[in-house]
gemmi code that builds the backbone of each chain (N, CA, C; Angstrom):
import gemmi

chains = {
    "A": [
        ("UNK", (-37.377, 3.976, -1.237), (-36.566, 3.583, -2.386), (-37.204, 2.374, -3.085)),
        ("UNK", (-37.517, 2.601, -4.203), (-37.635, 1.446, -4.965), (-36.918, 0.130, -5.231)),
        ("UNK", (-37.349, -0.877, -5.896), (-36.495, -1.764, -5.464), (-35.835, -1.864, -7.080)),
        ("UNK", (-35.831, -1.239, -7.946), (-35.483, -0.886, -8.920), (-34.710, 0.176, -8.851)),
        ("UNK", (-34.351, 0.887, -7.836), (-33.194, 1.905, -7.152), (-32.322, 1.285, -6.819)),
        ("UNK", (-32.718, 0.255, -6.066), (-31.806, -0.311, -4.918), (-31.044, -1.107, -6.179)),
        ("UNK", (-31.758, -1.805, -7.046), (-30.549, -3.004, -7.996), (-29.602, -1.761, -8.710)),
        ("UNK", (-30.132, -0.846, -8.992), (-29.095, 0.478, -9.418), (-28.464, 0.473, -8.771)),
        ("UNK", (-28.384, 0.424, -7.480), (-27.428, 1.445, -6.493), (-26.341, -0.045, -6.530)),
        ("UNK", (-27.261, -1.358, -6.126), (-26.123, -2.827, -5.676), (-25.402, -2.661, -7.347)),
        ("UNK", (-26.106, -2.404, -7.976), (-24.957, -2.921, -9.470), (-23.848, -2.275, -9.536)),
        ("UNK", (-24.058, -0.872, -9.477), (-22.747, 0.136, -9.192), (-21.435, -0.100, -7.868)),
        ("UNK", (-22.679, -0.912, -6.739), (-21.511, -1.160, -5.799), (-20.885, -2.249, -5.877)),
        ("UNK", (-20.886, -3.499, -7.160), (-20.333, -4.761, -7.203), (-19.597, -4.511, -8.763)),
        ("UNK", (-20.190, -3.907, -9.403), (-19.176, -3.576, -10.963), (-17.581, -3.760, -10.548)),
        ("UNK", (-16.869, -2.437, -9.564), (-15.896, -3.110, -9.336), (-14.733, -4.727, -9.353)),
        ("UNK", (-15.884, -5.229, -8.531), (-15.313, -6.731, -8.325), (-15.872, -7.446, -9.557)),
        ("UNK", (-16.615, -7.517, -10.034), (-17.233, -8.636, -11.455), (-16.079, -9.121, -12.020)),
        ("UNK", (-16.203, -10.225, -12.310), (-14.788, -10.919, -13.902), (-15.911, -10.818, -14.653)),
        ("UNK", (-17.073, -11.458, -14.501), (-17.846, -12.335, -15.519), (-18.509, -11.127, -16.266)),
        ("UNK", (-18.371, -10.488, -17.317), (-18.746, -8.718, -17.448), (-20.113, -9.412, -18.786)),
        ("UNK", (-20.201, -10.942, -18.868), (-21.189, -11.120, -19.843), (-22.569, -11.123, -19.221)),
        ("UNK", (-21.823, -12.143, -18.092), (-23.127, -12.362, -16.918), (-23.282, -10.797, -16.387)),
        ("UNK", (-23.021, -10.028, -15.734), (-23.177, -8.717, -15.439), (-24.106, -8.153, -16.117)),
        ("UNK", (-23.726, -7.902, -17.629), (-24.938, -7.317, -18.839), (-26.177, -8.101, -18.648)),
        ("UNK", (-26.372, -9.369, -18.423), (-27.316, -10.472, -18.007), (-28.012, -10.197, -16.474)),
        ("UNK", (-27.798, -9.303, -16.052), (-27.745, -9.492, -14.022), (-29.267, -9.794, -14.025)),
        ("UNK", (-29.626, -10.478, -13.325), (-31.199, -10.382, -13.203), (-31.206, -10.882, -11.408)),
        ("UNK", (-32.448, -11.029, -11.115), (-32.346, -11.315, -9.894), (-31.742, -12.484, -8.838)),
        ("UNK", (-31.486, -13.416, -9.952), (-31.204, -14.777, -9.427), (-30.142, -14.916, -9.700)),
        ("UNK", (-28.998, -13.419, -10.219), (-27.766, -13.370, -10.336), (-26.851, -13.960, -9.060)),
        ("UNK", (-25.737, -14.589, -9.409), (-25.032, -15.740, -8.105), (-23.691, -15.003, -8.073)),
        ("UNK", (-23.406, -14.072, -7.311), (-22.324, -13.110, -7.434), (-20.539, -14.239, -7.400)),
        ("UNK", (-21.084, -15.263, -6.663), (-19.751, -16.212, -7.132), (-19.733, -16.943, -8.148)),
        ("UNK", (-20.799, -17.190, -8.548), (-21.183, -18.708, -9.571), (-21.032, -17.924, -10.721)),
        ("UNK", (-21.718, -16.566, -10.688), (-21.874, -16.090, -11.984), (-21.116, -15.340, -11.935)),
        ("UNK", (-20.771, -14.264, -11.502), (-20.025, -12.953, -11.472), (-18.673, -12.941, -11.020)),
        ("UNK", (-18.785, -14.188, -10.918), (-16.940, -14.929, -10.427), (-16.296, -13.792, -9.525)),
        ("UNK", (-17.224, -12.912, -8.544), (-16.228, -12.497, -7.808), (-15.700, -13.247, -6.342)),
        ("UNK", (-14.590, -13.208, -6.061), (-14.095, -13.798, -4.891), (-14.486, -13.674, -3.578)),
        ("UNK", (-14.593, -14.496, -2.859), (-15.282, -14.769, -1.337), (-14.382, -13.055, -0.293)),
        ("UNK", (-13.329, -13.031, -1.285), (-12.840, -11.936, 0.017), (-13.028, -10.617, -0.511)),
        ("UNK", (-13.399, -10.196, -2.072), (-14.396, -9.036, -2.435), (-15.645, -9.121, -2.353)),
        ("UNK", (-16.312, -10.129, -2.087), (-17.748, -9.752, -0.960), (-17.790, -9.578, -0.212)),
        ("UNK", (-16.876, -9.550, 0.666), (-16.561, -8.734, 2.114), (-16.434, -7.505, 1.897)),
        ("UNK", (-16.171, -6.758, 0.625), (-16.042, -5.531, 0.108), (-17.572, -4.654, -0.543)),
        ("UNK", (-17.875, -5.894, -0.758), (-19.414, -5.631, -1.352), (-20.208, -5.290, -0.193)),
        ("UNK", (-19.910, -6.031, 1.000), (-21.129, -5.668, 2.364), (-20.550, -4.456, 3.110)),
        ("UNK", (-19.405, -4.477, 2.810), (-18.902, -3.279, 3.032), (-19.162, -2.326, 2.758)),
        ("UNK", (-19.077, -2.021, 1.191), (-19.750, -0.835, 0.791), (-21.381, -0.952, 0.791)),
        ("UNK", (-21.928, -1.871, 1.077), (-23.137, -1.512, 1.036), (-23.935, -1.044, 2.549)),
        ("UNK", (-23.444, -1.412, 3.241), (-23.015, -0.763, 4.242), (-22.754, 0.999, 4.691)),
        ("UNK", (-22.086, 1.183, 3.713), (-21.647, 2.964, 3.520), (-22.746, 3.502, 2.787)),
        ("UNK", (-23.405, 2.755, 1.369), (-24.606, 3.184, 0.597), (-25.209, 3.897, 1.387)),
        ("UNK", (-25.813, 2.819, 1.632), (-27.049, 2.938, 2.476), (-27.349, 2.982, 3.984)),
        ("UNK", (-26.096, 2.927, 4.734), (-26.354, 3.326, 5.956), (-26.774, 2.690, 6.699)),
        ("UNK", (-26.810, 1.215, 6.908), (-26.528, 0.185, 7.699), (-26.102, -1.033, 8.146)),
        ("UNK", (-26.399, -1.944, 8.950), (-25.094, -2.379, 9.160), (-25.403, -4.556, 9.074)),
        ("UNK", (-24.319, -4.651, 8.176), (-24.769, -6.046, 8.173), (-23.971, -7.210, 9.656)),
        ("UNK", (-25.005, -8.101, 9.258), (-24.505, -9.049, 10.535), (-23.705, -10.117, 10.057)),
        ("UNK", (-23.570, -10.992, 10.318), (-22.651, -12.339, 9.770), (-23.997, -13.278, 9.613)),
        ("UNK", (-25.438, -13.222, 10.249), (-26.021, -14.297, 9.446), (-26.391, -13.611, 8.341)),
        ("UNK", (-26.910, -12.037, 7.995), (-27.128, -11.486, 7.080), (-25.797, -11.523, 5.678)),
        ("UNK", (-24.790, -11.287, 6.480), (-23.625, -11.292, 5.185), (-23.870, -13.063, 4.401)),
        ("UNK", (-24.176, -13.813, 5.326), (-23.675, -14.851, 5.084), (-25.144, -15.372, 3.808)),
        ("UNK", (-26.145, -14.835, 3.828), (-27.169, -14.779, 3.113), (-26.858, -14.024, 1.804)),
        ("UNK", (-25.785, -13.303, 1.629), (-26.146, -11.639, 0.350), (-25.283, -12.499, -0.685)),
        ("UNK", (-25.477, -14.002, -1.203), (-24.899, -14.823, -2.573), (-25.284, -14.637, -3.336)),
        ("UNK", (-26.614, -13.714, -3.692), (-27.349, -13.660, -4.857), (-27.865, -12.016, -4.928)),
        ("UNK", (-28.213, -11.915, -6.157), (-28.815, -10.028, -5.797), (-30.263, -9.985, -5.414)),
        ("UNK", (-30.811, -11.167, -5.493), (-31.867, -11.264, -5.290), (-32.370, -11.575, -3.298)),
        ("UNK", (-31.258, -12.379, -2.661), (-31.156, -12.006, -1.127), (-30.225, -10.718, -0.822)),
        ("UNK", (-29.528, -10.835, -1.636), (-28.991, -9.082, -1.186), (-30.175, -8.180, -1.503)),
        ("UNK", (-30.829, -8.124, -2.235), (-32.325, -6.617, -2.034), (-32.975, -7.333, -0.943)),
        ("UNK", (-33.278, -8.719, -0.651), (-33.842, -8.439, 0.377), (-33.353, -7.850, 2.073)),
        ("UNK", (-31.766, -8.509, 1.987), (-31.187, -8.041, 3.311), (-31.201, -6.865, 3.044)),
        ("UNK", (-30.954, -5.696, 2.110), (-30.833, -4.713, 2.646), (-32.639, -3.737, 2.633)),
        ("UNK", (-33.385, -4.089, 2.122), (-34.800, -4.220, 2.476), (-35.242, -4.190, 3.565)),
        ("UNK", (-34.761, -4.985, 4.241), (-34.998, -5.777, 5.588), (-34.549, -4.686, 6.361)),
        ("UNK", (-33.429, -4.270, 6.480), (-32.239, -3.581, 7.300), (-33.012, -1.626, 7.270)),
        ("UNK", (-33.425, -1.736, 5.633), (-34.099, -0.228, 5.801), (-34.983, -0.122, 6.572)),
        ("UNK", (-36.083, -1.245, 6.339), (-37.251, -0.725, 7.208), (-37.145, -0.872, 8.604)),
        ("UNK", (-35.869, -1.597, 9.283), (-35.454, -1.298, 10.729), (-35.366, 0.099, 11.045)),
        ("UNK", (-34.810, 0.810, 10.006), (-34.434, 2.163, 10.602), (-35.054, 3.004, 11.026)),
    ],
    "B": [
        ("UNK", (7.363, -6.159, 24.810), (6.513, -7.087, 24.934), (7.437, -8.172, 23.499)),
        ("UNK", (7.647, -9.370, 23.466), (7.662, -10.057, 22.430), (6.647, -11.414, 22.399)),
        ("UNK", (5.979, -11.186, 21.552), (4.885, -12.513, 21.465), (5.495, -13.676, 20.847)),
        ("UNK", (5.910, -14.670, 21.358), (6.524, -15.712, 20.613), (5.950, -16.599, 20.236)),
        ("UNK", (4.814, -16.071, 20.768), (3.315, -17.201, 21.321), (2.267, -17.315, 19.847)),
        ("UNK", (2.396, -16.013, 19.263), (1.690, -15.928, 17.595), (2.487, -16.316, 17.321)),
        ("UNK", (4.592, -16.302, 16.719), (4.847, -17.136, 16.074), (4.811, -18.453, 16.145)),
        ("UNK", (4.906, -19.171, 16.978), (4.494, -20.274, 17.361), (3.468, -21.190, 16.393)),
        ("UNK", (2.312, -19.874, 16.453), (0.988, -20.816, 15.838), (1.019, -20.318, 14.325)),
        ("UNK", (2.271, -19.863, 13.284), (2.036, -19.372, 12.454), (1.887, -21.136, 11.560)),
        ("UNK", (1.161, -20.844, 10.311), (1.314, -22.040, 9.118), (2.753, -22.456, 8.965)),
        ("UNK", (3.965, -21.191, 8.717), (4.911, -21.663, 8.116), (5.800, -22.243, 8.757)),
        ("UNK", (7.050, -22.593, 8.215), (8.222, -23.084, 8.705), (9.360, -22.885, 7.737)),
        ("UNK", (10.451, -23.073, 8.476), (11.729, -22.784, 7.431), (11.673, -23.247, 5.901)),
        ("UNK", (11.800, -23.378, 4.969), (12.693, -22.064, 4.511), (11.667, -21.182, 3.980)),
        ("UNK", (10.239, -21.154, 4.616), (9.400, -19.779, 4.341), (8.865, -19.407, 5.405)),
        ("UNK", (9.437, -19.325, 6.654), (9.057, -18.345, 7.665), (9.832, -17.045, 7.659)),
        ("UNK", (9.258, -15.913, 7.563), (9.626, -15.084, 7.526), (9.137, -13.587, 8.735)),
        ("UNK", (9.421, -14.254, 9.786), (9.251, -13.821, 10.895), (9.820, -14.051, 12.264)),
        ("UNK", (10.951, -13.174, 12.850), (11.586, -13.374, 14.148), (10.972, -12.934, 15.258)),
        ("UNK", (10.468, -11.671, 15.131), (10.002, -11.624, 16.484), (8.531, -10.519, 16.452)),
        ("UNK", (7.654, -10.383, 17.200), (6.472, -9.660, 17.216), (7.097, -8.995, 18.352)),
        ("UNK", (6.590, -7.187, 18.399), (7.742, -6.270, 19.765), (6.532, -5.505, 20.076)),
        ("UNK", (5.310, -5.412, 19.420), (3.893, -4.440, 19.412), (2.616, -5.129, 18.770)),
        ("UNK", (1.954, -5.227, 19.633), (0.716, -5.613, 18.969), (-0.635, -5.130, 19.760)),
        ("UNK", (-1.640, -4.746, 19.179), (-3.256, -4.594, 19.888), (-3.836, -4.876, 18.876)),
        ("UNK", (-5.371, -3.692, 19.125), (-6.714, -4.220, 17.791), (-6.436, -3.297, 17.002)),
        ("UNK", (-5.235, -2.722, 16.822), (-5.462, -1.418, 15.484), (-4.076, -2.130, 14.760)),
        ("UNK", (-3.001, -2.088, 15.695), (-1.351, -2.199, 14.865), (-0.664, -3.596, 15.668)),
        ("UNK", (-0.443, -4.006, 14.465), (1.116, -4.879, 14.827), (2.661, -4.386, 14.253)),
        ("UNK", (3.776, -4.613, 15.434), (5.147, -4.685, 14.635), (5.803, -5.485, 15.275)),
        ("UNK", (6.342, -6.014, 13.816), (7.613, -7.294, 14.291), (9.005, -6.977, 13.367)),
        ("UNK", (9.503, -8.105, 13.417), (10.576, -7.945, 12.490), (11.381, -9.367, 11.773)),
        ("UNK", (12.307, -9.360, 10.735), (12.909, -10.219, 10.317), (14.399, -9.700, 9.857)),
        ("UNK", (14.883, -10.418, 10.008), (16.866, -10.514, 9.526), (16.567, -11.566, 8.311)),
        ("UNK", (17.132, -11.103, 7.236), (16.850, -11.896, 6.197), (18.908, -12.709, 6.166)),
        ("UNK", (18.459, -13.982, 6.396), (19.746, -14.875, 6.358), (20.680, -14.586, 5.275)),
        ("UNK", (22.043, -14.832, 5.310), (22.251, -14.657, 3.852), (22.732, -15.449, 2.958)),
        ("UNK", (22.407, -16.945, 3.535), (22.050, -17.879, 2.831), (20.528, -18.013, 2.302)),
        ("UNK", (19.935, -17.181, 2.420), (18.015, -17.675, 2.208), (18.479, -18.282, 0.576)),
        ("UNK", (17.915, -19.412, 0.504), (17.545, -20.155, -0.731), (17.103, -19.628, -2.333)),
        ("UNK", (16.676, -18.914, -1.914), (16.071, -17.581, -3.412), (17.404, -16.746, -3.741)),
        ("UNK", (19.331, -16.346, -2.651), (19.720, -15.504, -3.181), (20.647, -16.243, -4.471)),
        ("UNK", (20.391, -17.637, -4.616), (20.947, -18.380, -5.163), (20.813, -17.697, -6.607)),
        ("UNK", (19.347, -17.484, -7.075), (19.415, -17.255, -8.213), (18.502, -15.712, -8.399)),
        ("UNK", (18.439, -14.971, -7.613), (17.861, -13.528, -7.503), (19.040, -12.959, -6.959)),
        ("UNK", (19.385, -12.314, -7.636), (19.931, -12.114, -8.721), (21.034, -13.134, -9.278)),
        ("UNK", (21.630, -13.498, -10.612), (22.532, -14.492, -10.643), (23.642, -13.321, -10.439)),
        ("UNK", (24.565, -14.027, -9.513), (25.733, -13.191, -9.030), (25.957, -11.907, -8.215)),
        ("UNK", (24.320, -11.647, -7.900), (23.798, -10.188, -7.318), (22.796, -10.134, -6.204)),
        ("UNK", (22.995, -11.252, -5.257), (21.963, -11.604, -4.474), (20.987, -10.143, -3.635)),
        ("UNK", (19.801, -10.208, -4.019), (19.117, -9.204, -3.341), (17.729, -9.812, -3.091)),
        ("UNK", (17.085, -9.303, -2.259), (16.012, -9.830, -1.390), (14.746, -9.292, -2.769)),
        ("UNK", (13.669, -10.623, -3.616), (12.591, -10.515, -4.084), (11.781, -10.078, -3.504)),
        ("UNK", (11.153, -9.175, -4.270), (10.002, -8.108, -3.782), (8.696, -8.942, -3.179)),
        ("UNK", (8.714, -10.254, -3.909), (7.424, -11.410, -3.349), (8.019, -11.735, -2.379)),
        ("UNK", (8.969, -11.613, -1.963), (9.829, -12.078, -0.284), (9.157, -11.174, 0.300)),
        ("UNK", (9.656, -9.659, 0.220), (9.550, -8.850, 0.917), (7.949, -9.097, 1.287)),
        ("UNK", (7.219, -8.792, 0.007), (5.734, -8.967, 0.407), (5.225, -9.823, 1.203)),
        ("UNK", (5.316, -11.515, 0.952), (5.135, -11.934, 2.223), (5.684, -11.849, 3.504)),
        ("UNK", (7.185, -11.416, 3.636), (7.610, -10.803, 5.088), (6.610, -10.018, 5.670)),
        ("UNK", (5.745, -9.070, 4.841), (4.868, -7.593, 5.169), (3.653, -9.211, 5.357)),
        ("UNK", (3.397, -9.803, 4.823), (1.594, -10.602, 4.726), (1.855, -11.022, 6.376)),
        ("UNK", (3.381, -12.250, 6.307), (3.433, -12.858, 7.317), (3.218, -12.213, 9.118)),
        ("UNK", (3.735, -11.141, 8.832), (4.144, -9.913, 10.465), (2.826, -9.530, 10.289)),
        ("UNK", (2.175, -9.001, 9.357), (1.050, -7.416, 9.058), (-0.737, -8.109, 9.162)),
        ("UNK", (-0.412, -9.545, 8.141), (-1.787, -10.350, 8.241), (-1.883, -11.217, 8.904)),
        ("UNK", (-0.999, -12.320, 8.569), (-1.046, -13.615, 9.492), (-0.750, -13.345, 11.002)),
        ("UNK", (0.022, -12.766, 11.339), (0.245, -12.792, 13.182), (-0.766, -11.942, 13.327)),
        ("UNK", (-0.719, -10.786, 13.008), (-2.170, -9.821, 13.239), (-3.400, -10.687, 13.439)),
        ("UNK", (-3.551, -11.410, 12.186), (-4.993, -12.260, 12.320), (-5.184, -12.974, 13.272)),
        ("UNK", (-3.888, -13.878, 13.952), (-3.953, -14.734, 14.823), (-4.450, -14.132, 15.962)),
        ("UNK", (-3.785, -13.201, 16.625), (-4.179, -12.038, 17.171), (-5.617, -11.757, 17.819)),
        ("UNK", (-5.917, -11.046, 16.650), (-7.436, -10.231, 16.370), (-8.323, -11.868, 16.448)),
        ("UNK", (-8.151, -12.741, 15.712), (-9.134, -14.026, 15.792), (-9.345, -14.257, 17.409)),
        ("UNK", (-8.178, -14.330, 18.313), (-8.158, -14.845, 19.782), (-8.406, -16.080, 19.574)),
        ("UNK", (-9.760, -16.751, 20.442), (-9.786, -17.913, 20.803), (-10.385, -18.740, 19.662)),
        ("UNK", (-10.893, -18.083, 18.662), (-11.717, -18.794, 17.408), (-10.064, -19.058, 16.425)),
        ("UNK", (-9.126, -18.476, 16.471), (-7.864, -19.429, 16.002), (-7.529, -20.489, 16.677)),
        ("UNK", (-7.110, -21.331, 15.262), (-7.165, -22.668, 15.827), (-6.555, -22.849, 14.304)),
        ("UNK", (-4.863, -23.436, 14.733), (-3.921, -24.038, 13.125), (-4.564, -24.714, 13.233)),
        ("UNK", (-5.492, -26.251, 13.235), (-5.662, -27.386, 12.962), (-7.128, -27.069, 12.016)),
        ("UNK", (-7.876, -26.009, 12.272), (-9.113, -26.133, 11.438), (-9.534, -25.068, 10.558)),
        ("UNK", (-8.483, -23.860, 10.712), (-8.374, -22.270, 10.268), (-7.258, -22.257, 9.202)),
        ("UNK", (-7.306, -21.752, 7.829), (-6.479, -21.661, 7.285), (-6.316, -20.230, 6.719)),
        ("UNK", (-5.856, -19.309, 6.302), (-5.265, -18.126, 5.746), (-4.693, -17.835, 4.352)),
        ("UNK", (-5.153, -17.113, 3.885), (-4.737, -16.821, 2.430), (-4.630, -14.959, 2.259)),
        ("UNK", (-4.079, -14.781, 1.229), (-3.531, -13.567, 1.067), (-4.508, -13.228, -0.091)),
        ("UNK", (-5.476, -12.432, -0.277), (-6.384, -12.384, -1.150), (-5.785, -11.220, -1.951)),
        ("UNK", (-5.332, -9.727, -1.368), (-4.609, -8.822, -2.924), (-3.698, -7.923, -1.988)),
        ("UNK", (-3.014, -7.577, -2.552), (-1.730, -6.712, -2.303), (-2.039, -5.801, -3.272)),
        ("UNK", (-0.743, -4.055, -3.066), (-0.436, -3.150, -3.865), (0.452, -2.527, -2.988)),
        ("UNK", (1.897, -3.199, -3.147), (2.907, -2.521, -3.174), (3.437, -1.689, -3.756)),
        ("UNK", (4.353, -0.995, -3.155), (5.445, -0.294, -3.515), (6.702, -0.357, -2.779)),
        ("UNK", (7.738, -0.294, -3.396), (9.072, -0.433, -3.357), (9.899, 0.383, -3.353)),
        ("UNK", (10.890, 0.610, -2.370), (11.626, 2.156, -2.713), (12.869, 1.919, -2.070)),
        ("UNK", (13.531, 0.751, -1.342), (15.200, 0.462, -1.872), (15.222, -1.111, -1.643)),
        ("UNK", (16.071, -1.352, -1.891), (16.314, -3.470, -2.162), (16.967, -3.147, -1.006)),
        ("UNK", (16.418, -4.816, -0.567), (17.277, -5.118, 0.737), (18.132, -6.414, 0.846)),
        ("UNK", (19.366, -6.215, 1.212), (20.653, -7.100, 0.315), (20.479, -8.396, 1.983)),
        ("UNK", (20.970, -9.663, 1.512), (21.424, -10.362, 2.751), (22.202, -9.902, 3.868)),
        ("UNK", (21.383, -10.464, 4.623), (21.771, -9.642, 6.527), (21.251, -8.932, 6.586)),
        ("UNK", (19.902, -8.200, 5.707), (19.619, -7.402, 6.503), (18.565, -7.525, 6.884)),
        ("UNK", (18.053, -6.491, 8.428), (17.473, -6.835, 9.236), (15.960, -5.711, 8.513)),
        ("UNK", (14.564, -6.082, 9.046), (13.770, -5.258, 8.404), (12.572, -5.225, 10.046)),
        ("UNK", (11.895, -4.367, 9.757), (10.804, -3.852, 10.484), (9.790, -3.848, 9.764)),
        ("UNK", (8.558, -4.628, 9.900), (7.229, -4.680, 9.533), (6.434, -3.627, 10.507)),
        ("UNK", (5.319, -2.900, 10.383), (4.164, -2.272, 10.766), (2.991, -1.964, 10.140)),
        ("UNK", (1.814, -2.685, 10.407), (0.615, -3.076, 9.739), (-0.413, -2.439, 10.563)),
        ("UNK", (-1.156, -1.411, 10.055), (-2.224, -0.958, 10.307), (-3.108, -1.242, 10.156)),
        ("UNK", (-4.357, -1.595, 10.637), (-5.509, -2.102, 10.377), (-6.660, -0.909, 9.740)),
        ("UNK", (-7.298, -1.541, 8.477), (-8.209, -0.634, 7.788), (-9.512, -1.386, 8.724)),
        ("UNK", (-9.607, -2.662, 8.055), (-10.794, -3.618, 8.912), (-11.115, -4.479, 9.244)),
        ("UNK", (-11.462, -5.156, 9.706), (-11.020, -6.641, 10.503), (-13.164, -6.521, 10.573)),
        ("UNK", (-13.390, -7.568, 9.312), (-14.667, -7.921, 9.225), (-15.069, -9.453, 8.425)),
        ("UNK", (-15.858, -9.687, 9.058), (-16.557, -11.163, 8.248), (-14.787, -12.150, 7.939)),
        ("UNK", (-13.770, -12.070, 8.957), (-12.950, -13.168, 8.811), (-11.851, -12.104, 7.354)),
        ("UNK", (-12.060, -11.083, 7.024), (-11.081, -10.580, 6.140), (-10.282, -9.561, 6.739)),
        ("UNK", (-8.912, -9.555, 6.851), (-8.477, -8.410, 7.004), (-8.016, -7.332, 6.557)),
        ("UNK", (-7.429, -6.228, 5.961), (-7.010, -5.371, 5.125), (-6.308, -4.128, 6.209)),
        ("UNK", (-5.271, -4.545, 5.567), (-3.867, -3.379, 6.636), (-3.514, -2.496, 5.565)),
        ("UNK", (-3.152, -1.336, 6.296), (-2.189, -0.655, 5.417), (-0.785, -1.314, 5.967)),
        ("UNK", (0.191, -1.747, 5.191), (1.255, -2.114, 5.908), (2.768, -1.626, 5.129)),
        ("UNK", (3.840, -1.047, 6.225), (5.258, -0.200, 5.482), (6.170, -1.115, 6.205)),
        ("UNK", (7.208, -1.416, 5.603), (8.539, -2.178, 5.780), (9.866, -0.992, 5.812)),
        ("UNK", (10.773, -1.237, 7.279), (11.508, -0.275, 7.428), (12.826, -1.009, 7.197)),
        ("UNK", (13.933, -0.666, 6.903), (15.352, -1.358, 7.478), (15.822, -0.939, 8.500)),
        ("UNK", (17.152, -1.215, 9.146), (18.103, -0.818, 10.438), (17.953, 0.407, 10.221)),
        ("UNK", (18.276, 1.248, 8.670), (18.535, 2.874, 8.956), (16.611, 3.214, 9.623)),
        ("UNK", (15.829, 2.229, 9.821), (14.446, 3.090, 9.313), (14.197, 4.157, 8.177)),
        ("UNK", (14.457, 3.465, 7.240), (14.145, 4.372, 6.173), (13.034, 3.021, 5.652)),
        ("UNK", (12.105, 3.983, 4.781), (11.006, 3.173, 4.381), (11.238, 2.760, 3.086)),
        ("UNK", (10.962, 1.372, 3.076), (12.091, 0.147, 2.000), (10.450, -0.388, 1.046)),
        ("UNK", (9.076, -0.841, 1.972), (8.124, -0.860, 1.068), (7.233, -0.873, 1.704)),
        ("UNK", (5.403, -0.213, 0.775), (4.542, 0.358, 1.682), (3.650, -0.004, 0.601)),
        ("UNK", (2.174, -0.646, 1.203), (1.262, -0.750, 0.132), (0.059, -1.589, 0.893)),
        ("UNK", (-0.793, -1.863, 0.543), (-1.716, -2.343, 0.809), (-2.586, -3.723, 0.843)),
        ("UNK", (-2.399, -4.829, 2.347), (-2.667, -5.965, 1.831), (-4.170, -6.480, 2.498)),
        ("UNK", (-4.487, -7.464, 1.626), (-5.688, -7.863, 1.973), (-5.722, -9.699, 2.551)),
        ("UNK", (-6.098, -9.887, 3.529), (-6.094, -11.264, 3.490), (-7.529, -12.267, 4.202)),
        ("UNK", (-7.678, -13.815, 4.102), (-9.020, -14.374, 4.794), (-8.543, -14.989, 5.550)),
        ("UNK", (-9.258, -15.363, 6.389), (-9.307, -16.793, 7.181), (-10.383, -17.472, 6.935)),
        ("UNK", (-10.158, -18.605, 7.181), (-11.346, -19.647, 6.209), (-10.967, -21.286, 6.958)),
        ("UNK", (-12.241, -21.486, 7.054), (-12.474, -23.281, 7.624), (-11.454, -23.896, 6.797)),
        ("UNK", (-10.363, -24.856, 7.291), (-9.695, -25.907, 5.990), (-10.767, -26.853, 5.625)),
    ],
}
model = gemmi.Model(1)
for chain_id, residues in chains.items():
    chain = gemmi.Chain(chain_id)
    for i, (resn, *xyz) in enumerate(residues, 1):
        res = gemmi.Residue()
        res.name, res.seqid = resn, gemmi.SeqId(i, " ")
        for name, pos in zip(("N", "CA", "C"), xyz):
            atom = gemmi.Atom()
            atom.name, atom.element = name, gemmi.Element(name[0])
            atom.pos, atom.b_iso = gemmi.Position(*pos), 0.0
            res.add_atom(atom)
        chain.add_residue(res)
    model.add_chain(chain)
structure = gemmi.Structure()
structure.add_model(model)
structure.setup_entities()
């Protein structure tokens, strides 16, 4: 998977939760899913969740605790594919 | 079984505890229950002259039994009132009869998932007849104070 797949696949799985829908149109890699995308600490628990189901594996608590940006979220789940 | 031991360590206290007793609990379900007084402070003016139990009552009755004792629960030894605090992050109720002063209710909270410190129950509220009074879906955290 490309890593130009993968920001496809994370954008579709965080649209849900977004307020910030300006920053969203803006997403780039150094997007700050709280700072910018104003979603709440307890719908990113929803976000690792479903990303989780995406793609088919499984995050940890130091990994969750890393996925604040889309830019460490492609890498945790990067990371997590090529375990498999 | 009654755990008196989770209410004990809940945040609240009168006049917003809304929890008498825990009768079932493991890692999937909790049930407890509450008798709603019929002096509670809210029938003063819900309704004026028509006292009936607010649906944000009811809901936290369902948060307090379904999330908070559950959480206490499921946390075990990493709860701790002095450094752990709890919040109710989203609900989606539904409602399907009012419940007037004195009466007594039944909470039962199912667990969807208990991850990264969030929980999310399906949780239904019964009365004395057991007929199902409200049912919907809550979400809640635990978090460092």
């Amino acid at each position: 998977m490309t890593r130009e797949e993968l920001l496809t696949k994370l954008k579709t799985i965080i649209a849900p939760y977004v307020q910030n829908q300006e920053k969203f149109k803006n997403l780039n890699e150094n997007t700050d899913f709280i700072n910018d995308l104003e979603i709440n600490s307890a719908n990113l628990v929803d976000v690792v969740l479903d990303v989780e189901d995406e793609f088919d594996i499984e995050i940890d608590n130091d990994a969750m605790e890393k996925m604040l940006t889309v830019k460490a979220s492609l890498e945790v789940i990067e990371n997590k594919l090529a375990l498999k | 079984m009654i755990r008196q031991d989770i209410i004990e360590e809940l945040p609240y206290s009168k006049p917003f505890l809304f929890v008498d007793e825990i009768v079932e609990v493991d890692d999937d379900h909790i049930k407890g229950s509450y008798t709603f007084k019929k002096d509670e402070y809210f029938y003063e003016g819900h309704f004026r002259d028509h006292p009936v139990t607010p649906g944000v009552i009811l809901t936290e009755c369902m948060a307090q039994i379904g999330m908070a004792c559950f959480g206490i629960h499921l946390l075990k030894d990493k709860w701790d009132r002095e450094t752990i605090g709890v919040a109710m992050s989203s609900n989606e109720i539904n409602f399907y009869k009012p419940v007037f002063p004195g009466e007594k209710v039944s909470v039962v909270s199912q667990k969807v998932y208990f991850r990264f410190s969030k929980l999310k129950c399906n949780v239904a509220m019964y009365n004395a007849q057991n007929t199902l009074v409200a049912k919907g879906i809550i979400a809640g955290v635990a978090f460092k104070k």
